[in-house]
C-alpha positions as CSV (number, residue, x, y, z in Angstrom):
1,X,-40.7,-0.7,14.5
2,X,-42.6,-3.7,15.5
3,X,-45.0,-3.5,12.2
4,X,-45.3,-5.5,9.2
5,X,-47.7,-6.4,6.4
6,X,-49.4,-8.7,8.3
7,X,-50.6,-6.0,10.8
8,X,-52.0,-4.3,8.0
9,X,-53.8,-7.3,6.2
10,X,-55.5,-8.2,9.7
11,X,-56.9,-4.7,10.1
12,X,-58.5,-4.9,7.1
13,X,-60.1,-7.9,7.3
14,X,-61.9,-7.1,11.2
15,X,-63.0,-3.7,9.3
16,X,-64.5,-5.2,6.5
17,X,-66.1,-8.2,8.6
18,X,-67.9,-5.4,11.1
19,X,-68.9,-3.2,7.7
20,X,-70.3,-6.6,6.6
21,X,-72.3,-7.4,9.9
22,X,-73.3,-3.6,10.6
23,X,-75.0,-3.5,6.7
24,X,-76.6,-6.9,7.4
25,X,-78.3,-5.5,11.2
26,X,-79.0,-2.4,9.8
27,X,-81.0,-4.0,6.5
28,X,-82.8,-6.6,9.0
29,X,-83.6,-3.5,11.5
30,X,-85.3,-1.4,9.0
31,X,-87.1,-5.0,7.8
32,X,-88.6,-5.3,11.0
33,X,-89.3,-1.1,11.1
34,X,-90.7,-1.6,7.8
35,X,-94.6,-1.8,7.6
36,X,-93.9,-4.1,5.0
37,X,-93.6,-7.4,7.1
38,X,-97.3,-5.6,8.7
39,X,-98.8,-4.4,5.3
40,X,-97.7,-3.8,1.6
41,X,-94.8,-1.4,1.0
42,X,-95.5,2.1,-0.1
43,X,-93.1,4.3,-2.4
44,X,-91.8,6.6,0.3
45,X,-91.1,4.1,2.3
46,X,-88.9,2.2,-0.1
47,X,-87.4,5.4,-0.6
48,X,-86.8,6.0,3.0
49,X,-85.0,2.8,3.5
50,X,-82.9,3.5,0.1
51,X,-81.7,6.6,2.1
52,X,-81.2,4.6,4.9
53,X,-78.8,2.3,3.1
54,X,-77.0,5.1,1.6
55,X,-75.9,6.5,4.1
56,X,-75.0,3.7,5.8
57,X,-72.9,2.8,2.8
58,X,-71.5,6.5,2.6
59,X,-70.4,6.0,6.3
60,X,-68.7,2.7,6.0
61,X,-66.6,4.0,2.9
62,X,-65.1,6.8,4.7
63,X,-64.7,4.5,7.8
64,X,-62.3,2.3,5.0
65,X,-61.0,5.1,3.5
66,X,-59.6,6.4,6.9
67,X,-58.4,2.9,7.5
68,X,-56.7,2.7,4.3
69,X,-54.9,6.2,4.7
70,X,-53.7,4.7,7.9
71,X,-52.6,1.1,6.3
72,X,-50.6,3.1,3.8
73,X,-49.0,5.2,6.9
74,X,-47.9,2.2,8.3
75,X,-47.0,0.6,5.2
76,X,-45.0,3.2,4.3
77,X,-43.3,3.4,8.1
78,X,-42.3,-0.7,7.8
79,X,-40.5,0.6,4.3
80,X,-38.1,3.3,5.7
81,X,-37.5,0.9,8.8
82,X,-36.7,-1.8,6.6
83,X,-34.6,0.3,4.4
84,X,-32.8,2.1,7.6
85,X,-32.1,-1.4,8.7
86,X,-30.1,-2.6,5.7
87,X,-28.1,0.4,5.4
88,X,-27.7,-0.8,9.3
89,X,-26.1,-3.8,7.8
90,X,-24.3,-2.6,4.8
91,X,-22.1,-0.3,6.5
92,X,-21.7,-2.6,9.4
93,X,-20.9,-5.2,6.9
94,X,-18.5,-2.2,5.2
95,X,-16.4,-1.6,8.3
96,X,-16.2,-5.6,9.3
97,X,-14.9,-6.0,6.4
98,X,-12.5,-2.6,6.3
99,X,-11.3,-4.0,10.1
100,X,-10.4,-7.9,8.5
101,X,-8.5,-6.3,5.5
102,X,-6.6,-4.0,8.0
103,X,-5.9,-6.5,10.6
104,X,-4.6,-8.9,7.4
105,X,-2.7,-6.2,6.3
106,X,-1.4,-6.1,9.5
107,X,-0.8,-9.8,10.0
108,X,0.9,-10.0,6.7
109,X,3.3,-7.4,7.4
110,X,4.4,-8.9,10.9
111,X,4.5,-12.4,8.9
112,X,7.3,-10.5,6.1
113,X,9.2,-8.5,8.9
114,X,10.0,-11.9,11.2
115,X,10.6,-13.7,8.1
116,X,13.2,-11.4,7.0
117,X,14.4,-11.8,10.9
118,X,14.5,-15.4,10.1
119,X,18.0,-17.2,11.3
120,X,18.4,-18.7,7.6
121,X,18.0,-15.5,5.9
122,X,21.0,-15.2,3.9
123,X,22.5,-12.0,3.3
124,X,25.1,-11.4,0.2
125,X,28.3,-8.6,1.1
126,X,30.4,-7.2,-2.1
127,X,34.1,-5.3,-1.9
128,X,34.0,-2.7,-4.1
129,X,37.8,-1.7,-3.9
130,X,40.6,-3.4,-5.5
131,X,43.7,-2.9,-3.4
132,X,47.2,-2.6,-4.5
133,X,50.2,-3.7,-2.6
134,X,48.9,-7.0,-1.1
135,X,46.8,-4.5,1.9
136,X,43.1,-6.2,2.7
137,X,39.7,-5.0,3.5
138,X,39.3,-7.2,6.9
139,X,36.3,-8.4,8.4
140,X,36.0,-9.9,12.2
141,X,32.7,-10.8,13.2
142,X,31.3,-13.8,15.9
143,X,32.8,-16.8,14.1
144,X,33.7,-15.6,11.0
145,X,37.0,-13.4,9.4
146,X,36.6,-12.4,5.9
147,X,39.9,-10.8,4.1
148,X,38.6,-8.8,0.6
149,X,41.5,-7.7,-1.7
150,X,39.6,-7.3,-5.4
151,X,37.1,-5.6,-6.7
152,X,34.0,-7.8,-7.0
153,X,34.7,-10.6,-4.2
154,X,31.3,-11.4,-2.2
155,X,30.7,-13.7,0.9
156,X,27.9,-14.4,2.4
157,X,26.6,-14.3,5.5
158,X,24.1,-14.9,8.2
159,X,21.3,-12.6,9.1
160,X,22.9,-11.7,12.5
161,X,26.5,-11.6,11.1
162,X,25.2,-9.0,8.5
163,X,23.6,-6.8,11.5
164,X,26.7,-7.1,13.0
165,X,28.8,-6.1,10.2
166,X,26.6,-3.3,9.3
167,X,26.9,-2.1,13.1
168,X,30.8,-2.4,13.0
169,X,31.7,-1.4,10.2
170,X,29.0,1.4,9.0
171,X,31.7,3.7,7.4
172,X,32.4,0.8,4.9
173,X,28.9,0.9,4.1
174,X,28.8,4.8,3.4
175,X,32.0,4.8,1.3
176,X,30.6,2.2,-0.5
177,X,34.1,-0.3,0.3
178,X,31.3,-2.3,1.1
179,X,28.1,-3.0,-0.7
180,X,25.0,-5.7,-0.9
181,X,24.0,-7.3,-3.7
182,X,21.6,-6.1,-6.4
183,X,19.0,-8.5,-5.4
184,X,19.0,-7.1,-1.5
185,X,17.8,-3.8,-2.9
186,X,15.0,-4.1,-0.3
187,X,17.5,-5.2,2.4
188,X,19.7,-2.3,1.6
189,X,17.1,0.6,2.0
190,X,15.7,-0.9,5.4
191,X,19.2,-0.6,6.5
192,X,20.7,2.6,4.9
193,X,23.0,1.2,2.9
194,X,23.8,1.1,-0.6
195,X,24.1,-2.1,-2.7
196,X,25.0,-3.0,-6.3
197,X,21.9,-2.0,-8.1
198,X,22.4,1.4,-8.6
199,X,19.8,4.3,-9.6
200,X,20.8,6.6,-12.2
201,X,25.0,5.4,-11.7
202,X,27.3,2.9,-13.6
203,X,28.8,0.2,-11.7
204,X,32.4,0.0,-11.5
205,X,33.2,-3.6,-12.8
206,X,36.5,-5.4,-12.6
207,X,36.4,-5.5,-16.6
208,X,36.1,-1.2,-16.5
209,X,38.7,-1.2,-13.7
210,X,41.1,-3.1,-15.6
211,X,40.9,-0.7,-18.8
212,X,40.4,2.4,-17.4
213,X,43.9,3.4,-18.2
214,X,42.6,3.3,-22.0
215,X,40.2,5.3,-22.3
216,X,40.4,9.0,-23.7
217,X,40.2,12.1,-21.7
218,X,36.7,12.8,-23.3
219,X,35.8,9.5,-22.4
220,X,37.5,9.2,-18.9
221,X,35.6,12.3,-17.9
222,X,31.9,10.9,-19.0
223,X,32.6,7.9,-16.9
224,X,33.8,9.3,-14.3
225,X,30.7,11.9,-14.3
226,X,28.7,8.4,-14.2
227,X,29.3,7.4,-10.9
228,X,29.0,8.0,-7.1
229,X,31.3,10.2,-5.1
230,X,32.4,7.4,-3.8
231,X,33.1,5.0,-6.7
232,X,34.8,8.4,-7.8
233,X,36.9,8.7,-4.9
234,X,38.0,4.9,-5.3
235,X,39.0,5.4,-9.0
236,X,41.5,8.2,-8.1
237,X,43.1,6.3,-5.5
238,X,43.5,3.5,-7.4
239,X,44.9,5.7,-10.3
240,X,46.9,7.3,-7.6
241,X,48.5,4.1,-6.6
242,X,48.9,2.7,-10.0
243,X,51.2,5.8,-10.6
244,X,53.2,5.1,-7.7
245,X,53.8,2.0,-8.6
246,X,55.5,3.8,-11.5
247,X,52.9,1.9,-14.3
248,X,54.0,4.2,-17.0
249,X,50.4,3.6,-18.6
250,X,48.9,5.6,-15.9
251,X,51.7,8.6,-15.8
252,X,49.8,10.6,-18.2
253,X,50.1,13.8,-17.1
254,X,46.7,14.7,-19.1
255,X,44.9,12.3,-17.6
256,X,46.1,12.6,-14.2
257,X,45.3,16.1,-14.3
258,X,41.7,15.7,-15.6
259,X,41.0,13.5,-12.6
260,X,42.5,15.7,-9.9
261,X,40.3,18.5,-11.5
262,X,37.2,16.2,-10.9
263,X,38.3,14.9,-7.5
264,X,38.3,18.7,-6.5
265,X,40.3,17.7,-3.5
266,X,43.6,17.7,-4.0
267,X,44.3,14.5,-4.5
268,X,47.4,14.6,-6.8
269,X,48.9,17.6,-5.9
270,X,51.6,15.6,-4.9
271,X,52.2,13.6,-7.7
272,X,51.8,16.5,-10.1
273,X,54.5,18.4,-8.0
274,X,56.7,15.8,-8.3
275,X,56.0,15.2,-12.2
276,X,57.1,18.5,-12.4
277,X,59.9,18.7,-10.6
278,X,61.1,14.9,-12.3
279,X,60.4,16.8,-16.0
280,X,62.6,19.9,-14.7
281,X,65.5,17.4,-13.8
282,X,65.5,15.9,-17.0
């Protein structure tokens, strides 16, 4: 609204300028009405011109008054326009600022997404099998063959050798024959695939893989009930191979049992049947 206090200040000053120049005619009117500038001046006729001048003055002050009220209309009309303004420019302000933060949001997330796409990003592979009998885990991707035969061995590899290993050989990756790092955690859940750092399961290590065979039944049970299905699967087998390699340290028909009973699959029926049929024979 094209008002301000200015307005207002000018208004009053051309009102009180004409009140001062309508009082000062008026006076010099009834001066010259008067029969005083004739004769001398009677009672009543001061008396007139005292009525005169009061309601002249009466006049005037309601003229101000009226042009006060509407100084404070306008007054108050330049407040709300001033005050409808800046919420103008606090919630324009508001969303500029709620569009940089999104679009740098934005820009940042772009910025970490082609930085993990980056040709240099390095990507860290685990084997978490150890295989008996000289057999491999192999690897053939573009320019590279990797041959994994304990538990534990890493390699590392390019950011485009690791999507192509993950799109080769995914059912590594979900037995878990294959795993990242603990520190590609991030990597690992973008992709679907587990890695090292587990939630809420032990690790097999080389150091529990090599003394498995001595723990007890109690405790060969809790460990076992510590990991994966798939770390569980692995342990079996490799108890299941250790026995046919005749290591008498693992033929403990106990044990053997309590891990078959765990596996709930089956997977020394065999070898129970044929510790059977071996303890018959002798």
């Amino acid at each position: 609204m094209a008002v301000n206090k200015k307005t207002i200040k000018n208004t009053e000053e051309v009102v009180n300028e004409t009140n001062k120049e309508q009082i000062a005619e008026n006076a010099e009117t009834s001066v010259k009405e008067s029969p005083a500038t004739q004769s001398s001046i009677s009672l009543e006729d001061i008396q007139a011109m005292m009525a005169k001048f009061q309601s002249t003055i009466e006049s005037l002050s309601s003229e101000l008054k009226e042009e006060k009220a509407k100084n404070e209309k306008l007054a108050e009309a330049i407040k709300e326009s001033t005050l409808n303004d800046r919420e103008g420019d606090t919630e324009s302000s508001f969303k500029e600022k709620e569009v940089q933060d999104n679009t740098s949001n934005t820009t940042e997330r772009l910025l970490e997404i082609l930085g993990n796409r980056k040709s240099d990003k390095e990507i860290v592979i685990v084997h978490n099998r150890e295989l008996l009998g000289g057999l491999s885990t192999a690897i053939q991707l573009t320019g590279l063959t990797i041959n994994f035969h304990t538990l534990g061995e890493q390699r590392v590899l390019s950011w485009q050798q690791f999507e192509e290993c993950v799109s080769k050989y995914r059912k590594w990756f979900d037995k878990e024959i294959i795993l990242l790092a603990p520190e590609f955690a991030d990597v690992a859940e973008r992709y679907n695939v587990s890695c090292l750092k587990r939630e809420g399961h032990a690790v097999v290590t080389k150091g529990d893989l090599v003394n498995i065979y001595k723990k007890s039944e109690r405790e060969l049970e809790d460990y076992m009930n510590s990991l994966t299905e798939a770390d569980k699967d692995f342990i079996c087998s490799y108890w299941l191979g250790k026995c046919y390699e005749n290591d008498a340290k693992y033929r403990v028909r106990s044990k053997v049992e309590l891990l078959n009973r765990i596996s709930n699959k089956g997977v020394f029926d065999n070898l129970l049947a044929q510790m059977n049929f071996d303890s018959i024979r002798h």
